[in-house]
N, C-alpha and C positions, 0 to 999 in steps of 0.2 A: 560431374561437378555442379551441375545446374539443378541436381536433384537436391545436392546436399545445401546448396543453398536456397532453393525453396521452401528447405523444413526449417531452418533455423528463423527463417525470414517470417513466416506463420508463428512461431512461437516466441518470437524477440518482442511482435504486435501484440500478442496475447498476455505478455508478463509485465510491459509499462505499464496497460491500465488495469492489470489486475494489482500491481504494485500500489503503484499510488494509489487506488479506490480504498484498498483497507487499513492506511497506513494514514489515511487522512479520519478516518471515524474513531482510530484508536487514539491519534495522538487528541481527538478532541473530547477522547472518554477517559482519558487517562487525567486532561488535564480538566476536568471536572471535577472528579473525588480529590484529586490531589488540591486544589486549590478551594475546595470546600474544607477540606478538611483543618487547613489549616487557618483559613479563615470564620472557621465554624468557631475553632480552638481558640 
């Protein structure tokens, strides 16, 4: 049991900041085009 919780434990750290790291450049590239676009328009 200590095994299975040491791997989840390693990979639950690894997936918040891989989460939020890409999820924050895209929502600020997304709202680039999109809010050019329409303000271009």
């Amino acid at each position: 049991m200590v095994a299975t919780l040491s791997f989840p434990s390693r990979r639950t750290v690894s997936i918040p900041p891989r989460r939020p790291r890409p999820c924050l450049p895209v929502k600020w590239r997304s709202s680039r085009p999109t809010s050019s676009s329409p303000q271009s328009r």
